[in-house]
C-alpha positions in Angstrom: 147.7 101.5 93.5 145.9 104.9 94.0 142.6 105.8 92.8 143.6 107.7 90.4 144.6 104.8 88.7 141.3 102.9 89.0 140.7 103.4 85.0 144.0 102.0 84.4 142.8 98.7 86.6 139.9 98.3 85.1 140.7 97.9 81.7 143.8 95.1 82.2 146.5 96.3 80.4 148.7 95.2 78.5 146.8 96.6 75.7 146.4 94.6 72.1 145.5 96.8 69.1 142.4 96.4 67.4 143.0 94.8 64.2 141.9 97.8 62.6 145.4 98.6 63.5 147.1 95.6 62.6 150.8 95.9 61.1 149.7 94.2 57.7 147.2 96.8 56.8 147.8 99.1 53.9 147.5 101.8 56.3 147.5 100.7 59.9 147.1 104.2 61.5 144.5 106.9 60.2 144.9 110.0 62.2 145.3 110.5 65.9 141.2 111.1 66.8 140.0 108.0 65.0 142.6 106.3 65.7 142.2 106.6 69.7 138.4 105.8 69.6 139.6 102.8 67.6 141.4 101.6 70.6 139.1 102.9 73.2 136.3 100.8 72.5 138.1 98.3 71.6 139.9 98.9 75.5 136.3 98.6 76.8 135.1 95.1 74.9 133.2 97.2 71.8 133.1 96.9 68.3 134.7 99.8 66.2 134.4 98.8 63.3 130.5 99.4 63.6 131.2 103.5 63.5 133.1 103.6 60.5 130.2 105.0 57.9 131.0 108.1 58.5 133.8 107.6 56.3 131.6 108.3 53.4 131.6 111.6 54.1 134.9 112.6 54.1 135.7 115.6 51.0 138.7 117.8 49.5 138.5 120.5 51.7 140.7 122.7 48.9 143.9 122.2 50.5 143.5 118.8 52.7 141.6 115.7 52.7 138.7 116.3 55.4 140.7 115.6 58.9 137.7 112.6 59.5 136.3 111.9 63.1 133.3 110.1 64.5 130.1 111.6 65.0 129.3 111.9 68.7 125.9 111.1 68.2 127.1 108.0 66.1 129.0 107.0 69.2 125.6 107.6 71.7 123.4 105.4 69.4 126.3 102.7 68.8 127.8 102.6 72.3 125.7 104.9 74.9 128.9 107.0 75.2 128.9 111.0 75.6 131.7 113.5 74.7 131.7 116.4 77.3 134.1 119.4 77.2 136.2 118.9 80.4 136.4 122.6 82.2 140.0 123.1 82.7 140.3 126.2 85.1 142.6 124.2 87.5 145.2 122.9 85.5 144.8 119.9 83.6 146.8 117.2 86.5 144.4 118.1 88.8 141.3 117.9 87.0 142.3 115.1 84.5 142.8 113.3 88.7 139.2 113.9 89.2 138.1 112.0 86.0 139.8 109.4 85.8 139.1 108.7 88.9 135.4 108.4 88.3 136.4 105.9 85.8 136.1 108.3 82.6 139.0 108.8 80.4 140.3 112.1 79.4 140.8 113.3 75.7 142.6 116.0 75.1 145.4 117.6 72.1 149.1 117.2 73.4 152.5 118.1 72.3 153.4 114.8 70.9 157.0 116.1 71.4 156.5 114.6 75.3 155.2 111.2 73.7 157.8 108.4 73.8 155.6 106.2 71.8 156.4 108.7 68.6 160.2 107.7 69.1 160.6 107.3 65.3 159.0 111.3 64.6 158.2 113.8 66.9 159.7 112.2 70.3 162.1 115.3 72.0 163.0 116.3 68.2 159.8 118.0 66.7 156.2 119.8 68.5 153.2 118.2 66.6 149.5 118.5 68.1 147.8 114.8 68.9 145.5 113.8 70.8 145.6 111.2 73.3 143.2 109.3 76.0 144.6 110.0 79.6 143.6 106.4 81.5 145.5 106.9 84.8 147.9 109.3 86.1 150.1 109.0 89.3 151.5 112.4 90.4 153.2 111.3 93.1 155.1 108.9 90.5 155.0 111.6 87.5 153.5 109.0 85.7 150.7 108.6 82.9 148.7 105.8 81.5 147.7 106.7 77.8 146.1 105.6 74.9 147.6 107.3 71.5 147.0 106.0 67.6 147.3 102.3 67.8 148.2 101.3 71.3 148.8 101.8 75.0 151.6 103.9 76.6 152.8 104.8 79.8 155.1 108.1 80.0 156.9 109.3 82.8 159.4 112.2 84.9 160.6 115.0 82.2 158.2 114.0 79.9 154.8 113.8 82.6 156.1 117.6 83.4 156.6 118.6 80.4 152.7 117.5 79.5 151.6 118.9 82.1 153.7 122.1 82.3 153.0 126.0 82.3 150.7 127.0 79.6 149.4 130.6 78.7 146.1 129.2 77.8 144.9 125.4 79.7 144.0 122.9 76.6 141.0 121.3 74.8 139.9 118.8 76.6 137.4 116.2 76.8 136.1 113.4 78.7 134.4 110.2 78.2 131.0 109.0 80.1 128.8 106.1 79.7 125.7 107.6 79.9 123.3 104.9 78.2 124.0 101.6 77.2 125.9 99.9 74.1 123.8 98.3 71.5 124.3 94.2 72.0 125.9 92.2 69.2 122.6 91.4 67.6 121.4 95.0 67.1 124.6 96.3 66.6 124.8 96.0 63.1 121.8 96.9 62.1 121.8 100.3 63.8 125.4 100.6 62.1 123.0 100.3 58.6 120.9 103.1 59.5 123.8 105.6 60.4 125.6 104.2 57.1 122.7 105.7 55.3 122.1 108.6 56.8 125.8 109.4 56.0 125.4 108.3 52.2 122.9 111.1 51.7 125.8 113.7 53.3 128.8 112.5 51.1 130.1 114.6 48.6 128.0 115.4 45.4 131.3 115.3 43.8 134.2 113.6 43.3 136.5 114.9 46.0 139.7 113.1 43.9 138.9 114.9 40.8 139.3 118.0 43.3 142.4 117.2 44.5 144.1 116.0 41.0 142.5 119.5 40.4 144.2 121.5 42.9 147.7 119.5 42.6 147.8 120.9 38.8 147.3 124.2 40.1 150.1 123.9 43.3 151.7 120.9 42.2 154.9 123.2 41.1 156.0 124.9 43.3 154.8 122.4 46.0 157.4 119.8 45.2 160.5 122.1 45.0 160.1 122.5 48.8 161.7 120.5 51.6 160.8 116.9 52.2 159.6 118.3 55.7 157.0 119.7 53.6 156.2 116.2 51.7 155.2 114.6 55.3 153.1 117.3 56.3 151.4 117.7 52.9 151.1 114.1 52.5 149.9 113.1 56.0 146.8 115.3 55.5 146.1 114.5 52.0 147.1 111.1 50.8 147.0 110.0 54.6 143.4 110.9 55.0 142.3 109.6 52.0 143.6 106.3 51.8 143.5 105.4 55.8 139.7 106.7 55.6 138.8 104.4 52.7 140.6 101.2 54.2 138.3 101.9 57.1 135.1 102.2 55.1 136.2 99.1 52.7 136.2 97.5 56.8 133.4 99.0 57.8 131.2 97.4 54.6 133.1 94.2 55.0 132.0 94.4 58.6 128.5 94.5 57.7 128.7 92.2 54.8 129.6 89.5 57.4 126.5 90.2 59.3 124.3 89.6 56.2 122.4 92.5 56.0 123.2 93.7 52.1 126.0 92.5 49.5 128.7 95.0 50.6 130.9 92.5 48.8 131.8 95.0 46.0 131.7 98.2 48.0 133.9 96.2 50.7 136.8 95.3 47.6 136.4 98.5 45.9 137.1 101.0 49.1 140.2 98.5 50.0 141.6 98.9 46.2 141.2 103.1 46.8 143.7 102.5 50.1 146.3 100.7 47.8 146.1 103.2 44.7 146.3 106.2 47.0 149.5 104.3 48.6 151.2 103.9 45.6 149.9 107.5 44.6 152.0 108.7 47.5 155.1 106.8 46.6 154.6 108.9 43.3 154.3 112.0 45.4 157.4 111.1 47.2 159.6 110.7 43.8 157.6 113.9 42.5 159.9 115.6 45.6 162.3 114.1 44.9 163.3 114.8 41.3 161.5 118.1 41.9 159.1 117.4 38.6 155.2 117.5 39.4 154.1 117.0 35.5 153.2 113.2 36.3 151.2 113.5 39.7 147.7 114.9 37.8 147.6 111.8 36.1 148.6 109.2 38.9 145.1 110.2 40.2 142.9 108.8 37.3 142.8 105.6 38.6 142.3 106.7 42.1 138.8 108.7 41.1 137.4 106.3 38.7 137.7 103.7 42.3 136.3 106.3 44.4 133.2 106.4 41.8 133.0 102.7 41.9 133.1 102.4 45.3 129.6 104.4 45.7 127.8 102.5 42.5 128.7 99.4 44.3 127.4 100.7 47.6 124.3 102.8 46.4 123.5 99.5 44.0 123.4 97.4 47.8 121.5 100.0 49.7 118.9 99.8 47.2 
């Protein structure tokens, strides 16, 4: 196996999902960033369920649910891990090579069109920006080890060249180094506490739900007479985000619950009923399309703010 493989060896694939990802979830993928880091420390023995409080921050950003990632300095204190920007100014193969053969994955935003593991969407049918963790690559082979949303994937021939093919401008890219230490098990969680509340006192001063029920009576019309292509996109970065985020926090508190350091109980139940509303909220979304009628979609998001306002008196009554 060549060395630029050795990243590949080390973390013993095959690869199971976290079950953070598992099939029986409400929503088992979130979006391709958190997603990845998901299954990255998962990949390398950690717990991600213990960087999940910035969840509480996520907001209506006027058009879209806020597109939620984890804080890099959230992932230093939790795991001693470092994002640095990767310099591309010799082609991505070739430096990607160097990387990952000093044992660092590679993150970087692809044309999922080239990913076989999106068979059932974008695979060789539609361009869609993701972003996935390069592991191992093989040029010699035209070959690539990668993690992307809930698994591990290899690609290979047209669809390593077409990756790495001409570009007018070389992409984003990042890379992953251990720079410190992970917290142990014991100290984990109570770190996780500490970040949880620094992010309480960044969350949104109002309800972000009430925003969007806002801004769907305002665009709702004319939103729904457009092509279902338009439902996907409009749904992946709205409902999407907002129910995959809160399924994660409703983990995140049960996660601490079971460690015993406050009664997230409540919190834990209430963020996991938000994830199911907002799911059958989208369902309504779908039939709005449909029938081309958005009069009833205001209304299907009652429910979903008076949970989102539970969810914080619940939390805010076991931070106290």
């Amino acid at each position: 196996m060549s060395a630029a493989l050795a990243v590949a060896a080390c973390l013993e694939p095959p690869h199971a999902s976290h079950p953070l990802h598992a099939p029986d979830r409400v929503w088992p993928e979130t979006n391709c960033y958190v997603d990845l880091w998901i299954e990255l420390l998962h990949a390398r023995g950690l717990e991600p369920a213990a960087m999940l409080g910035f969840t509480l921050r996520q907001d209506f950003e006027g058009d879209q649910f806020t597109f939620s990632k984890p804080y890099a300095a959230d992932l230093d204190r939790l795991y001693g891990l470092e994002i640095l920007e990767l310099a591309v100014y010799d082609g991505l193969e070739a430096q990607a090579r160097v990387q990952v053969a000093r044992g660092l994955p590679v993150l970087v935003e692809v044309d999922a069109i080239h990913l076989p593991d999106t068979a059932a969407t974008t695979y060789r049918r539609e361009h869609a920006k993701t972003t996935v963790a390069i592991l191992g690559l093989d040029p010699e082979r035209r070959s690539l080890d990668y993690l992307h949303n809930a698994g591990r994937f290899t690609l290979r021939g047209a669809d390593y060249d077409g990756l790495f093919g001409p570009t007018t401008l070389f992409p984003y890219a990042e890379f992953v180094k251990a720079t410190g230490f992970a917290l142990p098990p014991d100290a984990l969680a109570g770190a996780a506490l500490e970040l949880l509340r620094a992010h309480r006192g960044r969350a949104p001063r109002s309800n972000p739900v009430l925003a969007f029920r806002a801004a769907l009576e305002r665009t709702g019309d004319g939103l729904v007479r457009q092509p279902l292509g338009v439902f996907h996109r409009y749904a992946f970065n709205t409902t999407r985000q907002l129910g995959a985020n809160f399924e994660l926090l409703g983990s995140h508190l049960a996660w601490l619950d079971a460690a015993g350091l406050a009664d997230f109980g409540p919190a834990a139940q209430a963020a996991a009923g938000l994830a199911r509303e907002v799911k059958a909220f989208q369902f309504q979304l779908a039939r709005a399309f449909g029938r081309r009628d958005a009069a009833p979609l205001p209304a299907g998001l009652d429910r979903p703010a008076a949970t989102y306002e539970a969810v914080f008196s619940a939390l805010d009554r076991a931070l106290r």
